[in-house]
C-alpha positions, 0 to 999 in steps of 0.5 A: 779755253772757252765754253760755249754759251748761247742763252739768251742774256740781259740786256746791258742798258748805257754800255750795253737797257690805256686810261687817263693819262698824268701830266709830268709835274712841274721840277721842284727847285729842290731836286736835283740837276737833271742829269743829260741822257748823253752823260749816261746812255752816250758813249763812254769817254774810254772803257774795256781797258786792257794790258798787252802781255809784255806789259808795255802798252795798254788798250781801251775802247774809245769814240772816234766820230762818235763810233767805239774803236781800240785804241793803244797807247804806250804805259804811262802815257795815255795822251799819246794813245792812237786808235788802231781799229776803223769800224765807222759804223758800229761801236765794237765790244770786244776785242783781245791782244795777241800774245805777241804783244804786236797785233789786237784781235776784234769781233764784229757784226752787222747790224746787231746779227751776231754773225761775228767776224774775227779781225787782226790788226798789225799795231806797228802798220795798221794792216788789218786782216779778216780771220773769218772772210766766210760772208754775214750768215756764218758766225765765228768765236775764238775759242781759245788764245794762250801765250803756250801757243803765242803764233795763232788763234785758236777759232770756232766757225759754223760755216760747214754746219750752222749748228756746229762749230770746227775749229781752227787755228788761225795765224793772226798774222797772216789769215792761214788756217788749219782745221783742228777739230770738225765737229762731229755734233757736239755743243761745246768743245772744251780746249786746253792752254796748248790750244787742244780739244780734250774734252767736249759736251752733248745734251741729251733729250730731257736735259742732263748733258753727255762729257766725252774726252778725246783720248789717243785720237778718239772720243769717248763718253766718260760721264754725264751731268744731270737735268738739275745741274746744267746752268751750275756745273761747266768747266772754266780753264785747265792747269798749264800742263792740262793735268787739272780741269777747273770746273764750278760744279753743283754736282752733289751740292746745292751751291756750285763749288770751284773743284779741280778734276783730274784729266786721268782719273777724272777724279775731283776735289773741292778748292773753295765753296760758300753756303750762301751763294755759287762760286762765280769769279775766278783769278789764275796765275797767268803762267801757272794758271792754278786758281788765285782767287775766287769770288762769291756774290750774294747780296754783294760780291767778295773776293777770297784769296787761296794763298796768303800772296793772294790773300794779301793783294785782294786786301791790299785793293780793298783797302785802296779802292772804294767800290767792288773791284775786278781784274780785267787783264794782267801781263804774262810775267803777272807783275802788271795788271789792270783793275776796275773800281765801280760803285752804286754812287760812282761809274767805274774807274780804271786803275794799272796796279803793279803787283811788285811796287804794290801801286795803283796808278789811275788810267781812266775815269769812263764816264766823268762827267757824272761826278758833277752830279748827284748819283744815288746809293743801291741798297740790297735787299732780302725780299721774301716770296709767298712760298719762303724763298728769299729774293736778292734785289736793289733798291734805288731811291730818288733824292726826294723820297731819301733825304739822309740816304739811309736806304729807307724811303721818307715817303712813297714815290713812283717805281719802276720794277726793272726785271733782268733779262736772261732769265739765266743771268742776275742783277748785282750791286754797283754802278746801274745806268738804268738806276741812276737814270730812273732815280734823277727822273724822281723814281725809286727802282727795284731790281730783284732776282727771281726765281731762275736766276743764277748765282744762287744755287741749283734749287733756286735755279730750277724752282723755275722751270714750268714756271714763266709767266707763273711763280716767277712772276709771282715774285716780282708781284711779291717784291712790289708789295714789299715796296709798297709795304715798306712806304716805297710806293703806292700801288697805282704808281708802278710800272714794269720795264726791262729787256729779253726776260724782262721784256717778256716779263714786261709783256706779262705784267701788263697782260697776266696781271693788268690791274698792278702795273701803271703803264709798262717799256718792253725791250726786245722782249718774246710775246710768244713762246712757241714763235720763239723756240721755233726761231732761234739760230741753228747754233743755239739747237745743240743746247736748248734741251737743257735750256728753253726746252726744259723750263718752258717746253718743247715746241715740237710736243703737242702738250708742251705747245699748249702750255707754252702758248698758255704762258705766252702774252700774246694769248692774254691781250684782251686783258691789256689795260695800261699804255705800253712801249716796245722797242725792237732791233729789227737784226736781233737774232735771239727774240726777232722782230716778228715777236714784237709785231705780233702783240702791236698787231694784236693790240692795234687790232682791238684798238688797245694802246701801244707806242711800237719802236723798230732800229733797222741797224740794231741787234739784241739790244741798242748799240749804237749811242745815237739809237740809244739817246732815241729810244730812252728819250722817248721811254723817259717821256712815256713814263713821266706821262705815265707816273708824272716824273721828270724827264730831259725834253727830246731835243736833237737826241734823234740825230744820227739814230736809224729811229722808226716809230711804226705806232703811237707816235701821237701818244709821247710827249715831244714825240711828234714834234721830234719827228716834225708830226702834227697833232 
């Protein structure tokens, strides 16, 4: 079963992220090796290992020429691993097994446009077939695989009405479909493990959302989840009889619980709950499907069992794996599966655990060459804001301001405040690209979750509605005075970067509060809240009451277009004061390229300073390593002009990168020489 979700996400950086100007100081012989960008922001050597259900191959994206593809290979012998998908242009993301065990599943798009094409691939021929042959504008999602239904694919397709999704069962092997379900209006569809819609939501004006079942052929409402609810009460999976509906559910409570609804009564009953944050993760059995596990992620993320087998294994891991742990795949007999390790210090590592033997065999190491480099510790944080609220965040400390690496800073550095996007979404504790980058670079970085983030109860959430540009800014001005507090930094050497949220929230700092911030890096960030709202694709229309509308306005109100555009940067310009980069994905769908171009235009116009990049071929957020290498080349060397860190020359990071620098080219360091300009 899958939910749909369309809010606007972080942007996963290295997956997936005016006034006199300082020369980059001389690199002390002290400091550690300048770790190369490639070895961060370049593709990883595997990743996104799965199991296939039988157990008897294993999965992972790899490069081929420099573009992720899937690659399979038998158990226990990785070396002969050969890649069985052809993308030659843009690295995949996501792909899935089959339950037959004998084809793989793949999305992708073009260009970053997220109209994702479904395809199979037969592993014994090669033989690929497209699921959803239905052009560029059309968009589709599986909506739903389950070895109960081991023939077919169960898909979403919005190709009769771009705002709705019907859905298909699709045999992979052969492209035939049959309509389950043509959607008569409804947001989401909720199906269960025999691939069968039962339940279905529809948000109504104001916010709360509408739950309809489907019973003897008809639809019909049976409750509702109210305005304060929405981004902490979904259903997450169904038992394997459908007699159980699993949900994480705020409804009564603060602190989103796990609690299982039956499907008859509609009654429900709490499995596990936690005061300090929302249930988040969840483990099932693979052929019962009952709940195994969960997990709750305040400052850290830690797993509880819910039987003692459970209880045992989740310590069993523990005790084994240095770092916080995930279960990516398990067979469906549940004997095998595959697990990821990753900390702040060391980027993830991938394990097959045997759940009998109760033995953990390395897989992979996705980025190795890192080891030969010093990586720093994140240390988590409880920052309070102006009106008590504790603000969970990460602190990244450079090598020479934490020579004991106690988490305290020796003495202040440069900062960068990386801002997350979303802003329905959070940052966590572990391995972060754009940390580890920042602090070889000889800056500290912090991360914090404002108000609006999730994960941290229903209040919190909603403290930020009404609010951007407003008390969610205020927390991130109150966390750089902590830093600057606590020795951290001085207040003439901040600056803001971050991506979607963060980019807006970048946009903000330089506008709403342009004496706190350096210089500022906006990546595919809004400028402009109306021009937003008024752009995004059909299919986010079925959510956004609960969503933009509800926390920002709705731009077919007269009232709320003036607060909306009051909120906006674009209306704040004139206060510009520090340079500032933007880098644009001209496909992006969810914050298109005119929200850019309307702040550079606005800035250029008042001859205010702005470096503006644009990747033809790119999204919501820079995929292709080659665009990648590009643009964090040039935002290393603005910053060190900026707050006068180190950074790796730009070299022939270029190559292979569909690159437009449409403004400030003449302002970056080794910029002009890059693109053979002369000064």
């Amino acid at each position: 079963m899958k939910t749909r979700s369309v809010l606007l996400l972080a942007l996963a950086l290295g997956t997936a992220s005016a006034g006199a100007l300082i020369a980059a100081a001389p690199v002390p012989s002290a400091d550690p090796a300048l770790i190369p960008r490639d070895a961060i922001f370049g593709n990883p050597n595997r990743a996104g290992a799965q199991i296939s259900p039988d157990g008897k191959h294993v999965s992972w994206l790899a490069p081929v020429e420099g573009v992720m593809n899937v690659w399979v290979a038998p158990i226990g012998d990785l070396a002969a691993g050969k890649a069985i998908t052809k993308e030659a242009k843009r690295g995949l993301q996501q792909y899935w097994w089959a339950p037959d065990g004998t084809h793989l599943l793949y999305a992708n798009d073009s260009g970053g446009n997220e109209n994702w094409h479904i395809k199979s691939v037969n592993l014994a021929t090669g033989a690929e077939i497209d699921l959803t042959p239905y052009g560029d504008k059309v968009r589709a999602d599986i909506q739903g695989l389950s070895a109960l239904r081991p023939d077919v694919v169960l898909i979403g397709v919005n190709d009769r009405n771009p705002q709705f999704f019907d859905l298909y069962e699709v045999d992979y092997k052969t492209g035939t479909k049959k309509l389950v379900l043509e959607n008569p209006g409804y947001g989401a569809i909720v199906t269960d493990n025999q691939l069968r819609p039962r339940f279905a939501m529809k948000q109504v004006p104001g916010g709360g959302s509408q739950y309809f079942r489907l019973k003897d052929g008809k639809w019909s409402e049976v409750f509702q989840v109210a305005n304060e609810d929405f981004f902490n009460t979904s259903p997450v999976g169904f038992n394997k009889d459908g007699t159980k509906l699993y949900w994480v559910d705020s409804r009564g409570r603060d602190k989103a619980a796990l609690v299982a609804m039956d499907t008859e009564t509609l009654e429900s009953s709490v499995i596990a709950t936690s005061d300090k944050a929302d249930v988040q993760g969840l483990l099932v059995d693979p052929q019962t499907f009952e709940p195994l596990a969960f997990s709750v992620n305040y400052l850290k993320n830690e797993w509880t069992g819910l039987t003692p087998a459970a209880t045992a294994e989740l310590e069993f891991l523990k005790s084994k794996l240095p770092g916080e742990f995930s279960i990516q795949s398990v067979t469906e007999d549940g004997s095998k599966a595959i697990v990821g390790v990753s900390a702040a210090e060391s980027p993830a590592v991938t394990y097959i655990f045997d759940r009998k033997a109760k033995t953990l065999t390395k897989l992979y190491e996705g980025r190795p060459d890192l080891k030969n480099y010093k990586l720093q510790p994140m240390w988590p944080q409880e920052i309070a804001s102006r009106d008590g609220k504790t603000l969970v965040s990460y602190l990244t400390l450079p090598a020479g301001a934490d020579a004991n690496k106690d988490g305290v800073a020796d003495k202040p550095v440069p900062m960068v405040l990386f801002v997350h996007g979303g802003p329905w979404a959070r940052d966590e504790y572990g391995y972060n690209s754009a940390h580890q980058w920042l602090a070889n670079r000889g800056y500290a970085v912090l991360s914090v979750n404002f108000r609006g983030s999730t994960g941290f109860g229903k209040g919190f959430v909603n403290a930020a509605i009404g609010q951007w540009s407003g008390a969610m800014h205020d927390d991130l001005i109150d966390s750089v005075d902590w830093a600057i507090a606590k020795g951290v930094t001085t207040r003439d050497k901040v600056a803001i970067m971050g991506g979607s949220y963060g980019g807006y929230a970048t946009l903000v700092g330089v506008t709403f509060t342009p004496d706190r911030f350096a210089c500022g890096v906006d990546i595919v960030g809004p400028s402009n809240l109306k021009t937003l709202m008024e752009s995004f694709p059909p299919y986010w229309r079925p959510i956004l009451e609960g969503t933009f509308f509800k926390h920002i306005g709705d731009p077919g109100k007269p009232e709320d277009v003036a607060r909306m555009m009051a909120q906006s940067p674009i209306s704040k310009v004139d206060a510009i004061k520090v340079p500032l980069l933007i880098g644009q994905g001209q496909n992006d769908p969810r914050v298109v390229k005119a929200e850019s171009d309307q702040i550079v235009s606005a800035m250029k116009a008042k001859g205010l300073p702005v470096t503006y990049v644009n990747y033809p071929d790119e999204g919501h957020g820079f995929v292709r390593p080659e665009n990648r290498l590009s643009f964090f080349g040039i935002s290393e060397a603005f910053l060190s002009k900026c707050l006068g860190g180190r950074y790796e020359p730009i070299g022939d990071d270029f190559k292979g990168s569909s690159l437009q620098v449409l403004e400030g080219a003449m302002t970056v360091p080794g910029l002009p020489k890059a693109l053979g300009l002369r000064r």
